[in-house]
C-alpha positions as CSV (number, residue, x, y, z in Angstrom):
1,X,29.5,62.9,29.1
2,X,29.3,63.3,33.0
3,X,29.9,67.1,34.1
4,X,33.3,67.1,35.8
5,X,32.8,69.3,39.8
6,X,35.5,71.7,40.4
7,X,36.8,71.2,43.3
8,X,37.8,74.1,45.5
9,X,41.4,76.1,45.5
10,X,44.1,74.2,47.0
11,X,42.1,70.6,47.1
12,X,43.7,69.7,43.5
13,X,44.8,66.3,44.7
14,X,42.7,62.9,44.1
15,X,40.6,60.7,46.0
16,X,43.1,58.3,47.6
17,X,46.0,60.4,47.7
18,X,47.7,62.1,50.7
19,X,46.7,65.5,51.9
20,X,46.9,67.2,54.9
21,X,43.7,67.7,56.7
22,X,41.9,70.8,56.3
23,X,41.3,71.1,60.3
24,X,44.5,69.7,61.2
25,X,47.3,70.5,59.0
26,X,50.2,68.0,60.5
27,X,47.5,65.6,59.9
28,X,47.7,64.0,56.3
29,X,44.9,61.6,55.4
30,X,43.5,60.0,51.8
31,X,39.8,60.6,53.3
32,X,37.6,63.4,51.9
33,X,34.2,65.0,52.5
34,X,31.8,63.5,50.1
35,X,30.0,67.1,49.6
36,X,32.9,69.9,49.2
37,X,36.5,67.1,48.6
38,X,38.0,68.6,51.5
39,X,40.5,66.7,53.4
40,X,39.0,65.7,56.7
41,X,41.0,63.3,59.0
42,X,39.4,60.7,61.2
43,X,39.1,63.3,64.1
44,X,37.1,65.3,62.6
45,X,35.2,63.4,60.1
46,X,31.3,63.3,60.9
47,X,29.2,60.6,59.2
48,X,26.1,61.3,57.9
49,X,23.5,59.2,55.8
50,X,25.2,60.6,52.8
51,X,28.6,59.3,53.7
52,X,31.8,61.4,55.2
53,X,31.6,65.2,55.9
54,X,33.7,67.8,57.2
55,X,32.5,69.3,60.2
56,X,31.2,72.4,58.0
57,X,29.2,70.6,55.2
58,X,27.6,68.4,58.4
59,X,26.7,71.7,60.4
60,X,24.3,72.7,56.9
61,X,23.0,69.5,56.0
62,X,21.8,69.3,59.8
63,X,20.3,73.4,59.8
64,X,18.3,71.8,56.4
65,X,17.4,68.8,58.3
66,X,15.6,70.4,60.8
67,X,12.6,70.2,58.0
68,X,8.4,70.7,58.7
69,X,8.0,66.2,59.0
70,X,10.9,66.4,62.0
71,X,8.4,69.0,63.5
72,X,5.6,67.1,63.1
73,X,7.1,63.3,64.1
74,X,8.1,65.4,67.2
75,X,5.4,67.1,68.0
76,X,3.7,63.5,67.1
77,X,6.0,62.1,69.9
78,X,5.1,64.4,72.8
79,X,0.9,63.6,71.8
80,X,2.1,60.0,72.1
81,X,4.2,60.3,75.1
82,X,1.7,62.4,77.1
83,X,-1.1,60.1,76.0
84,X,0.5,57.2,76.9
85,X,1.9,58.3,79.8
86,X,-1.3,60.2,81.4
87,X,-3.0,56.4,81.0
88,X,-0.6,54.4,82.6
89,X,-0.7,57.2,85.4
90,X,-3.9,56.5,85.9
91,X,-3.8,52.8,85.8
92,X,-1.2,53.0,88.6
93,X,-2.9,55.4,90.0
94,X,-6.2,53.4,91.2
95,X,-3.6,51.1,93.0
96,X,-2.2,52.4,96.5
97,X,1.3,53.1,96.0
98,X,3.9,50.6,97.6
99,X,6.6,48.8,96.9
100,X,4.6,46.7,94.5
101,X,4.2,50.0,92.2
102,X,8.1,50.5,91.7
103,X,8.4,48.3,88.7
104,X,5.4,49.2,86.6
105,X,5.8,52.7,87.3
106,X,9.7,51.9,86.0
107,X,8.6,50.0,83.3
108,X,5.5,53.3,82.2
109,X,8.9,55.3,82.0
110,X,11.1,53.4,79.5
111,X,7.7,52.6,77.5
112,X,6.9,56.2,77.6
113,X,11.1,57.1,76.6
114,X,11.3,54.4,73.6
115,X,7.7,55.7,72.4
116,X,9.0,59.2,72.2
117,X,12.0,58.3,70.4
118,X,10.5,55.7,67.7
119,X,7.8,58.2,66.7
120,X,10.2,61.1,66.6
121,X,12.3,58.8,64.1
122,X,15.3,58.0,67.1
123,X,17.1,60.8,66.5
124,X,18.0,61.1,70.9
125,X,19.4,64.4,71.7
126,X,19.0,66.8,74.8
127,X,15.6,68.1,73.4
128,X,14.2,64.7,73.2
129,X,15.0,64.1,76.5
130,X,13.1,67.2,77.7
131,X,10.3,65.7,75.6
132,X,10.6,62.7,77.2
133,X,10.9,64.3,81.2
134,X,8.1,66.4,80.3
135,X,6.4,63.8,78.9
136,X,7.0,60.8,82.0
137,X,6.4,63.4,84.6
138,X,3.1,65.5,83.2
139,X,1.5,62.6,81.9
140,X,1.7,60.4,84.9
141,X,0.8,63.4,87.4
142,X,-2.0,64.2,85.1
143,X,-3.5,60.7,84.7
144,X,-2.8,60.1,88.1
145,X,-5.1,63.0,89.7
146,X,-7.2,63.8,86.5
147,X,-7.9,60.1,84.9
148,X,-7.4,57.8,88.2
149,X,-9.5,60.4,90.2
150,X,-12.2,61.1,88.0
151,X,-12.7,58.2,85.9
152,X,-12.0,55.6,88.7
153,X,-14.0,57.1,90.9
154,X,-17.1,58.0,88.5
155,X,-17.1,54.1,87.5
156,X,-16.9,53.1,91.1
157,X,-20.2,55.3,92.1
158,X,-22.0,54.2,88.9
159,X,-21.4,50.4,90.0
160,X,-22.9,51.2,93.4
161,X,-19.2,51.3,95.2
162,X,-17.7,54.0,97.5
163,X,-13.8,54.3,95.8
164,X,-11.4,56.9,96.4
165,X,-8.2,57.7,94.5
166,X,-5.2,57.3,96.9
167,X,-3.3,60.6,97.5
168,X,0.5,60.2,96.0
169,X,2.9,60.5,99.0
170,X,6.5,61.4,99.1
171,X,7.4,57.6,97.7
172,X,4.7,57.5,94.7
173,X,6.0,60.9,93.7
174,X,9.8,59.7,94.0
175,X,8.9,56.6,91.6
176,X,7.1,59.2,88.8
177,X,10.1,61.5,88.8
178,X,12.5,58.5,88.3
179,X,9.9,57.3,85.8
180,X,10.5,60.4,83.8
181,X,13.8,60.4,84.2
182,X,14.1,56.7,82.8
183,X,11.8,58.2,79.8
184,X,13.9,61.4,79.5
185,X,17.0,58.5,79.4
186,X,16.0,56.5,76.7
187,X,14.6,58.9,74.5
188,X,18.0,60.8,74.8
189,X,20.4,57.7,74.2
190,X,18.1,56.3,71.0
191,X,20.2,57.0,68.4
């Protein structure tokens, strides 16, 4: 014998049978929230992995969702994203930068944007995008001067050869901002 739930004063009516919707009254809809049986209407139905909610039930299960394995695939996500982004800033950055640089440096930023969103678990949102901006932008100035200075140049003198990191003019700084703002893009619109 299966426990019966109560359902909640006024919500007497069955699944499949017209009600009007707990949000908007001169709305009447068979549809109910899979966690409380309110009537919800398709306006303000919000689906979740557990089916149909009402805008209240949704707003809890997302404050739970927020859980200590989102922090850590996020903060998993900016590692990746800096890391990858710092190398291919210094990859690009022991080439001169020219027209040649637009689509690699381009191409660094959505790589850096879908990296941050598939480690985070593609959940997109305004913080991933600041994770992603952050990400495109610091990682590529860093590997630029840090990694393409030091490294590049270090390898250069211990192979006998006089090298020198190219300075990043307006142009090479233009391309990493609209690098990061591809990254900051795609890891925003993952969903």
């Amino acid at each position: 014998m299966t426990a019966r739930r109560e359902l909640p004063p006024g919500l007497e009516k069955g699944v499949g049978e017209l009600a009007p919707c707990s949000l908007h009254p001169q709305v009447e809809t068979s549809l109910r929230c899979t966690r409380c049986g309110r009537p919800i209407c398709p306006k303000c139905v919000v689906h979740t992995p557990d089916g149909a909610r009402c805008p209240r039930c949704a707003r809890r299960q997302t404050r739970r969702a927020g859980s200590f394995a989102d922090s850590v695939r996020t903060f998993g996500a900016l590692l990746v994203g800096f890391g990858l982004a710092a190398v291919g800033g210094a990859a690009l950055g022991a080439f001169p930068v020219g027209l040649l640089l637009v689509i690699p440096t381009l191409a660094l930023g959505f790589l850096v944007g879908e990296a941050v969103a598939a480690i985070a678990g593609r959940p997109g949102g305004a913080f991933l995008a600041l994770i992603g901006l952050f990400c495109g932008l610091s990682g590529q100035l860093l590997g630029h001067a840090v990694l393409g200075g030091v490294v590049v140049e270090r390898a250069a003198s211990a192979l006998g050869l006089t090298y020198s990191t190219p300075p990043l003019t307006s142009f090479g700084l233009l391309l990493l901002v609209c690098g990061a703002l591809i990254a900051a893009f795609r890891a925003a619109s993952s969903r």
